[in-house]
C-alpha positions in Angstrom: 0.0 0.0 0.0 1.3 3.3 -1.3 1.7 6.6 1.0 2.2 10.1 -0.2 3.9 11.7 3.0 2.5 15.1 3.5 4.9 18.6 3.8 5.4 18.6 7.5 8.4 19.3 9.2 11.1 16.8 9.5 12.2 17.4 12.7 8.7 17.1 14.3 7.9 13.6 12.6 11.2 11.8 13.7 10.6 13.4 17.0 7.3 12.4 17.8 8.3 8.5 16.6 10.8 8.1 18.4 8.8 9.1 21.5 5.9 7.0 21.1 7.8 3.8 20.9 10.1 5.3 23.9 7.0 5.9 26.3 5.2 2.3 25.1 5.1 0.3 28.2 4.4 -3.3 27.7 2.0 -3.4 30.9 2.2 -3.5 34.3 4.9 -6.1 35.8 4.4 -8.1 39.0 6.7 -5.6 41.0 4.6 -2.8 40.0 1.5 -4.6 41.5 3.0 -5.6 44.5 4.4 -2.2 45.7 0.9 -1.0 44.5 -0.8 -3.4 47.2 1.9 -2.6 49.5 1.2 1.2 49.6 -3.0 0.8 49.5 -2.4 -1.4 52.3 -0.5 1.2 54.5 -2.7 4.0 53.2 -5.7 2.0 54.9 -3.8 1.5 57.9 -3.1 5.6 58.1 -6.6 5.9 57.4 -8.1 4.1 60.4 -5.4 5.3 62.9 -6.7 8.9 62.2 -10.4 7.7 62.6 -10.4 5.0 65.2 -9.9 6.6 68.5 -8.8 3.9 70.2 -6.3 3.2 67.7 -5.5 6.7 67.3 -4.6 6.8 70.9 -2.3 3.9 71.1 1.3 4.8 71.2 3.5 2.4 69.8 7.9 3.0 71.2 5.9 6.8 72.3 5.0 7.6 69.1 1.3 7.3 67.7 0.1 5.0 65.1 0.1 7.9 62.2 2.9 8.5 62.3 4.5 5.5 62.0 2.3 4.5 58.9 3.6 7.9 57.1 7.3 7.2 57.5 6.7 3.0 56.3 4.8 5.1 53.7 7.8 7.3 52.7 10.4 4.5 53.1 8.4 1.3 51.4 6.6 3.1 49.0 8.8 6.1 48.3 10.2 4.6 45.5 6.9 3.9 44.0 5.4 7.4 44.5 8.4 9.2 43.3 8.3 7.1 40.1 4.8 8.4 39.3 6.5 11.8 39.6 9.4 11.1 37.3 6.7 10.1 34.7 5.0 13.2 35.0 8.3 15.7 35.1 9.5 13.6 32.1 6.2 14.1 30.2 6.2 18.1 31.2 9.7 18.5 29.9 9.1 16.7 26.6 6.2 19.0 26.0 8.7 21.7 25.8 10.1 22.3 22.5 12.9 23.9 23.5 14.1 21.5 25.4 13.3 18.3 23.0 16.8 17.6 22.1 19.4 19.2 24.6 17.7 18.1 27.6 16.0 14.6 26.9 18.8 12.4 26.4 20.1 13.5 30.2 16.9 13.2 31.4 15.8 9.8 31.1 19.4 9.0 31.9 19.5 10.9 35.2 16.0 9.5 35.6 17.1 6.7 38.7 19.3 8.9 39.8 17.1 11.8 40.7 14.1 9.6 41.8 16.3 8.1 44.5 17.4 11.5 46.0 13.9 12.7 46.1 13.5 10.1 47.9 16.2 10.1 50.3 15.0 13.7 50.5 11.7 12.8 51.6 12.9 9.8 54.2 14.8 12.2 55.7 12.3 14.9 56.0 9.8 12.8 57.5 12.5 11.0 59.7 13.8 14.9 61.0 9.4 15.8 61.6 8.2 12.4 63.3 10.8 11.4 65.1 13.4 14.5 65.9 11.1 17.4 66.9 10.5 15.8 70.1 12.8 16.6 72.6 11.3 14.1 75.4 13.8 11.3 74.5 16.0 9.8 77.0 19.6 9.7 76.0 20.5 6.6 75.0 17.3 7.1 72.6 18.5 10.3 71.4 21.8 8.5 70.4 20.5 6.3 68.6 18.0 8.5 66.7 21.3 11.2 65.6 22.5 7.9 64.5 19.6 7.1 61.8 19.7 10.7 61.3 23.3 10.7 59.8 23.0 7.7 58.0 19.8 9.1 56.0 22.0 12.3 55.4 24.9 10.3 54.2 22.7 8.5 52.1 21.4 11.8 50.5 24.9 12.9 49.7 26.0 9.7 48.4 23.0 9.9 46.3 24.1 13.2 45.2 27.4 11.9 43.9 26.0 9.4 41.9 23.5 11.6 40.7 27.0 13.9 39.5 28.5 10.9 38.7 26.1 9.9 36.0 25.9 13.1 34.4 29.4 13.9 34.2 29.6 9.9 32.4 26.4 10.8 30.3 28.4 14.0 28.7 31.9 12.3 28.4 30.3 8.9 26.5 28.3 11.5 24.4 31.0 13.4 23.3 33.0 10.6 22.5 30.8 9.0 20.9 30.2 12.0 18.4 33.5 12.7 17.9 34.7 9.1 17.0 31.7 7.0 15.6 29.2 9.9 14.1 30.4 9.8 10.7 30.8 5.7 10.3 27.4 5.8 12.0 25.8 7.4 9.9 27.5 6.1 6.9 26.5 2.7 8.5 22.8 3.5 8.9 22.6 5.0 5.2 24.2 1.2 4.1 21.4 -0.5 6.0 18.8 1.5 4.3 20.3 1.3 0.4 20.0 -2.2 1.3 16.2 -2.5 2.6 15.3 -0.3 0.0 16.8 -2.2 -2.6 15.5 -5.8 -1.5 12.0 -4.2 -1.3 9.2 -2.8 -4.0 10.2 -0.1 -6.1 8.1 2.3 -4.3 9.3 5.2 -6.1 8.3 3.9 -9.2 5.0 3.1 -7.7 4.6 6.7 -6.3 5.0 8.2 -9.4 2.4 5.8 -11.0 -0.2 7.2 -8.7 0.9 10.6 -9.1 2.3 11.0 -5.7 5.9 13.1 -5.1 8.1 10.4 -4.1 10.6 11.4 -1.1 13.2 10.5 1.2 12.8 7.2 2.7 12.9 5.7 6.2 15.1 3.3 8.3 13.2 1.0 10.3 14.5 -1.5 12.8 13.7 -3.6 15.5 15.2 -1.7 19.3 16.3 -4.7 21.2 17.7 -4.6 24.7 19.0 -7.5 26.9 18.5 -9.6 24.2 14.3 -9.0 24.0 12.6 -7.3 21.6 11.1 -3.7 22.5 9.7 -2.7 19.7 9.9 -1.4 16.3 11.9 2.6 15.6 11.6 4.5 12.6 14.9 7.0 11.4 14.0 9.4 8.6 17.0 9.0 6.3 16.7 13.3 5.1 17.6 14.0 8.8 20.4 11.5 9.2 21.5 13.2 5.6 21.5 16.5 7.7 23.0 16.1 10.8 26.6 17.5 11.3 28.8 16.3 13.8 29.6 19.4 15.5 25.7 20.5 16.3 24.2 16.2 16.4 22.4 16.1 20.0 22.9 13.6 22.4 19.4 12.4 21.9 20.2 11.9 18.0 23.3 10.3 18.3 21.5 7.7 20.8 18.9 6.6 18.6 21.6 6.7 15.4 23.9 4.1 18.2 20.6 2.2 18.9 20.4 1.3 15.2 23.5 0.0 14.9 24.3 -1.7 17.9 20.5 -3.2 18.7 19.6 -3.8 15.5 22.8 -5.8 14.6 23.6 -7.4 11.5 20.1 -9.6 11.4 18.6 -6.0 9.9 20.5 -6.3 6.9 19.1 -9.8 6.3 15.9 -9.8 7.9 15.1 -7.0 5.7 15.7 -9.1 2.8 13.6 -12.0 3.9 11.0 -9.9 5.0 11.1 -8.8 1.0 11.7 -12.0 -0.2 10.5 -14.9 1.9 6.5 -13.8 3.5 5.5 -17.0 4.5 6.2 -17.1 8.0 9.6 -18.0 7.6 12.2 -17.4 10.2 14.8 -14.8 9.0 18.4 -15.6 8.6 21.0 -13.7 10.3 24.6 -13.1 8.3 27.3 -14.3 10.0 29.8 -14.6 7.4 30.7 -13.4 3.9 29.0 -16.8 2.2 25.6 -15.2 3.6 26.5 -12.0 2.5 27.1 -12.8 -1.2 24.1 -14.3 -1.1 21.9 -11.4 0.0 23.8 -9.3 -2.3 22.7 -11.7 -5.6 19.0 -11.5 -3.9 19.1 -7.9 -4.2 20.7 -7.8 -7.7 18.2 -9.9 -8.7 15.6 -7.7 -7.4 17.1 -4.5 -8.7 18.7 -5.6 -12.3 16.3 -5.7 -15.1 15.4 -9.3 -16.0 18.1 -11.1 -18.8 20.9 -8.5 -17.5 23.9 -8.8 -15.7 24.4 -5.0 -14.6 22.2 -2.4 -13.1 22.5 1.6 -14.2 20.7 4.6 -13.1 17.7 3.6 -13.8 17.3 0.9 -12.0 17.9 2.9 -9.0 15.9 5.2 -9.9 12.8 2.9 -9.5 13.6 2.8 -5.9 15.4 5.7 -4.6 15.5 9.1 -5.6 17.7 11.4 -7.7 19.5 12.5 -4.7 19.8 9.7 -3.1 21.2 7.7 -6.0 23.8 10.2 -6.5 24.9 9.1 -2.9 25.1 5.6 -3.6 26.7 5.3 -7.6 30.3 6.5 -5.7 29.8 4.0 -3.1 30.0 1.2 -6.1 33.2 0.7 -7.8 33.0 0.6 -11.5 30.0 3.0 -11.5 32.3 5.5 -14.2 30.9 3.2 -16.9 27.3 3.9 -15.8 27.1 0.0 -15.5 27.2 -1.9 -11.8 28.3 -5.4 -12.3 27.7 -7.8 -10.2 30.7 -8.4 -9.1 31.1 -5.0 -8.2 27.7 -5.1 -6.1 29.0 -8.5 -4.4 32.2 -6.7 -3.3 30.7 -3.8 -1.7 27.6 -5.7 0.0 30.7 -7.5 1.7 32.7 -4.1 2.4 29.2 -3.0 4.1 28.8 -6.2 6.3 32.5 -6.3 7.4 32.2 -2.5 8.3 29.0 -2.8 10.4 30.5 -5.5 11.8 33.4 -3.5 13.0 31.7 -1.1 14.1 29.3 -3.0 16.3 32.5 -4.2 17.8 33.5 -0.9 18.4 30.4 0.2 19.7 30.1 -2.7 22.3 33.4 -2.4 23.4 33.1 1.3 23.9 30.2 0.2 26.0 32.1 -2.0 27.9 34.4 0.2 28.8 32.0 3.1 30.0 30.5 0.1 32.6 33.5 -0.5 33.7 34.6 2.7 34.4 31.2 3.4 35.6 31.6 0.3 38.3 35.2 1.9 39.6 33.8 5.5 40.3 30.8 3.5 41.5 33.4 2.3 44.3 35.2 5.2 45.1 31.6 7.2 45.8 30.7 4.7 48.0 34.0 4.5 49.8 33.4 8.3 49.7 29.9 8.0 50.8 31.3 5.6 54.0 33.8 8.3 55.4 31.4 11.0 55.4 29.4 8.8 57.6 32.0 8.2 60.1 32.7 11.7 59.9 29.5 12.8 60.4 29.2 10.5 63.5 32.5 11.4 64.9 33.9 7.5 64.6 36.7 8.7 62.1 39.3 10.6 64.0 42.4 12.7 62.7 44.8 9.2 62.8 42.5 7.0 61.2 41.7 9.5 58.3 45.2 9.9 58.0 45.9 6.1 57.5 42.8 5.8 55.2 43.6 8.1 53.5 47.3 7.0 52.8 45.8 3.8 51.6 43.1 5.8 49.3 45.8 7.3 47.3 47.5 4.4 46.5 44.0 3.0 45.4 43.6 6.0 43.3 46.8 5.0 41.3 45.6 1.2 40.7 42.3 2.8 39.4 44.0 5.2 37.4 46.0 2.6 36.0 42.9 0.5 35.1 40.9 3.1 33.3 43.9 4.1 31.3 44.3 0.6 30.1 41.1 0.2 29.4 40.8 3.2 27.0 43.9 2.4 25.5 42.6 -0.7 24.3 40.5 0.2 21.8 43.9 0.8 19.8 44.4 -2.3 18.0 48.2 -2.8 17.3 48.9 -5.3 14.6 52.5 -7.2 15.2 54.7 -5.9 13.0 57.2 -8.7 12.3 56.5 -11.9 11.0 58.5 -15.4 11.1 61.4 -15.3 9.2 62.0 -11.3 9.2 65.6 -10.5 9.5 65.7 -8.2 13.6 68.6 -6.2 14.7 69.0 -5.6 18.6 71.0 -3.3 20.2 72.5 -2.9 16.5 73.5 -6.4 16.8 71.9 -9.2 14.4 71.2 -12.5 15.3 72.1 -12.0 19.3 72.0 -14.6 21.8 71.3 -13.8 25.4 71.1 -15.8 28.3 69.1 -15.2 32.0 69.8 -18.0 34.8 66.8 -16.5 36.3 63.4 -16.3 34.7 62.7 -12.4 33.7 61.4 -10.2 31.4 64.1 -8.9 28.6 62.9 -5.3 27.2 65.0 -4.4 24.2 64.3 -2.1 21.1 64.1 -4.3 18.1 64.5 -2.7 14.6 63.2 -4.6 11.4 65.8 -4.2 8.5 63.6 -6.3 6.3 61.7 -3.7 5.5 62.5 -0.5 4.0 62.3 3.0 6.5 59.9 5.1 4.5 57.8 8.5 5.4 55.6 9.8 2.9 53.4 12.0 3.1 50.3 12.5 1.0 47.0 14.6 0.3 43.7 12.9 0.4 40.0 12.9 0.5 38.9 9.2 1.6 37.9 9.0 5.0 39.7 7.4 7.7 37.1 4.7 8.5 37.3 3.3 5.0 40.1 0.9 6.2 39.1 -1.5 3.2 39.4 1.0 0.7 42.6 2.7 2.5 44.5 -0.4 2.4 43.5 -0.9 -1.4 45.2 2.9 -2.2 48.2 2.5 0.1 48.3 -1.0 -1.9 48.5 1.1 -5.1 50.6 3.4 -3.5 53.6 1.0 -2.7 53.1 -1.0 -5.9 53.6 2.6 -7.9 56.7 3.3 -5.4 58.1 -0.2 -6.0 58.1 0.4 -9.9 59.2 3.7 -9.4 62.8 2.2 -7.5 62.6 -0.8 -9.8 63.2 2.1 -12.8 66.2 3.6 -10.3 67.9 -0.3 -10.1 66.8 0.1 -6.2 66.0 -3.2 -5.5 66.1 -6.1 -2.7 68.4 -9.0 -2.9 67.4 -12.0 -0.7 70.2 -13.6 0.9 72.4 -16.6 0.3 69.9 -19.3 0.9 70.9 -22.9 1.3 69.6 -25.8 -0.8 69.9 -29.5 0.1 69.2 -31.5 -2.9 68.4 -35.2 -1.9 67.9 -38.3 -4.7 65.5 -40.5 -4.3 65.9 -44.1 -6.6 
């Protein structure tokens, strides 16, 4: 069934899609339903201890009945009460246009955060008016009571630091994230949809059959998380075509990660069996480069006019528009001729799936290191957290903060340590020797040393089986292309090696020894 999308603005479309599938709840859960009955129960209970006098009167460790149901209340149910008003602050901000897309991707990541310091907030408040304001206690109970008292109020603070804590990771995974993975993002996402337009209808075509303007397409994809499907996301490919890296929002670049890294490499397939195979068949996944060649001949197939072996501009044209063909011809090698082969349209299906695949990698490792990183600061707030309490109690004196705090700092450098290898793992160092290569040491070839003792030997080794070259050059590919990189560079040193094959520079392998052996 054809649609002719109407002239409304971008912006607002993509917007309010991605909202309603982000504020789709799949129902009540069993938790849900039990702090529900948990908080009727206690409301009931509050209810007849203000209208029963005999209950009203009764005075349970010299407090009455009311007000122990409102701080069980505030402490059992605070959690479920403040969620309500997270929902509602949430929906109020999203309302605001101003604040669509600076604001919302902090908020519902700051969400937990600021739901439990509310309530921390109100625990303590009702803690300081129930219990605190009467000054009739005998010592020993007023000791104890400072003492629940500055346990709620280090509490609130450590709540506080987390609450700091995610932001400041929110804003740091954001802009790293930008500044490293927008452009093969969104060079990843405009892939996936060449490819599920292409396996699909020629809906342009059809559009301009009925008379309707054809326009830009949309990406959809299924949002997984924890391995469970949540439901189904639409991207509108003219505003992935218009972001820029330096002004994407947080918001944007979420739901562009989402798409890669949820969707995985079962959109590119599913989207072709969804095309292809409609009889309740399961899709395949493409795990390999056999599977790929072989969604890349189902979608020449599609595409190429029957009884030829190439596919031109009008082909694409059936199914994309003029601008967003002109995107995709340089993609294509050997699109000069006007022709794609298929060969050529094998090759780059297979350059797309072993990019996305690297970049998924990227992405989850990325990920993995913001958890872990999260985990350690984690620890130190609470550690944090825990001294303020002894402080606040006047447990920690001078000499034990002294000692603790000699042992903090050399924690401090382990951690350090931990998160700076964990960064500096996502450079991927390829050995650069191989078996056989001719090493020098210490300026010495061939050296033999020898350690009674088992320990580690650090020397700089120099390969002189290779030739020392810097050369430096002006291009215009982009550094993610690694595929096409290497091909150039390839190109590159082939050109250089003809170039010192013309100047009689060669290399002349050494004596090698030959054992000739007769058999009769």
């Amino acid at each position: 069934m054809l649609r002719c999308y109407s002239q409304t603005d971008e912006n607002e479309e993509i917007y309010e899609k991605v909202k309603l599938h982000r504020v789709k709840r799949s129902g009540i859960k069993h938790r849900a339903l039990l702090e529900l009955a948990v908080f009727v129960a206690i409301l009931c209970t509050l209810v007849v201890s203000l209208t029963v006098d005999k209950v009203n009167k009764h005075l349970i460790w010299g407090l009455e009945v009311w007000k122990w149901c409102v701080f069980v209340m505030v402490t059992l149910s605070g959690m479920f009460m403040t969620n309500w008003f997270m929902h509602l602050a949430v929906f109020i901000i999203e309302r605001n246009y101003l604040l669509r897309k600076k604001v919302l991707y902090f908020v519902h990541g700051l969400k937990k955060n600021v739901q439990v310091f509310i309530w921390f907030s109100l625990v303590l408040v009702a803690w300081i008016f129930l219990f605190e304001e009467d000054n009739k206690h005998s010592r020993k109970t007023k000791k104890f009571l400072d003492l629940i008292t500055w346990t709620i109020v280090s509490l609130l603070v450590g709540s506080i630091l987390f609450l700091m804590k995610t932001f400041a990771l929110k804003v740091l995974a954001s802009k790293f994230n930008v500044r490293n993975f927008f452009e093969r993002i969104q060079e990843s996402v405009f892939h996936q949809y060449v490819l599920q337009t292409l396996s699909g209808p020629p809906h342009v075509e059809e559009a301009e059959r009925v008379g309707c303007k054809p326009k830009r397409g949309h990406l959809s994809f299924m949002s997984t998380e924890d391995g469970s499907v949540k439901g189904k996301k639409v991207l509108d490919m003219g505003k992935v075509h218009k972001m820029k890296q330096e002004k994407v929002s947080a918001l944007a670049m979420r739901v562009l990660i989402e798409a890669v890294r949820a969707s995985g490499l079962s959109t590119i397939s599913s989207t072709l069996d969804e095309c292809i195979n409609r009889r309740g068949k399961h899709d395949k996944e493409i795990t390999n480069e056999m599977e790929a060649v072989a969604a890349a001949y189902d979608i020449f197939n599609n595409v190429a006019q029957p009884n030829r072996n190439y596919i031109n501009e009008d082909d694409l044209l059936r199914f994309m528009i003029k601008e967003e063909v002109d995107l995709v011809l340089p993609l294509i090698e050997g699109t000069e001729t006007g022709k794609i082969t298929r060969k050529a349209f094998i090759e780059w299906v297979i350059k797309v799936y072993t990019s996305r695949k690297a970049l998924g990698h990227s992405l989850d490792d990325t990920k993995t290191a913001v958890k872990q990183v999260d985990k350690l600061i984690a620890g130190v707030l609470t550690i944090i957290t825990f001294i303020i309490w002894l402080i606040l109690l006047d447990i920690a004196s001078t000499k034990f903060l002294l000692v603790f705090s000699s042992q903090f700092v050399g924690l401090a450098f382990m951690i350090g340590s931990t998160c700076k290898n964990i960064f500096e793992s996502f450079v991927f160092v390829m050995h650069p020797y191989d078996v056989g290569d001719r090493c020098v040491v210490d300026g010495v070839m061939n050296p033999h040393h020898w350690y009674p003792e088992p320990m580690l030997m650090v020397k700089a080794i120099e390969n002189v089986n290779k030739l020392k070259m810097n050369l430096l050059v002006q291009h215009t590919i982009n550094f993610q292309n690694f595929g096409e990189k290497n091909l150039r560079r390839t190109e590159l040193f082939i050109a250089i090696k003809r170039v010192l094959e013309e100047l009689e520079i060669d290399y002349t392998l050494l004596p090698q020894d030959v054992h000739l052996t007769s058999h009769k």
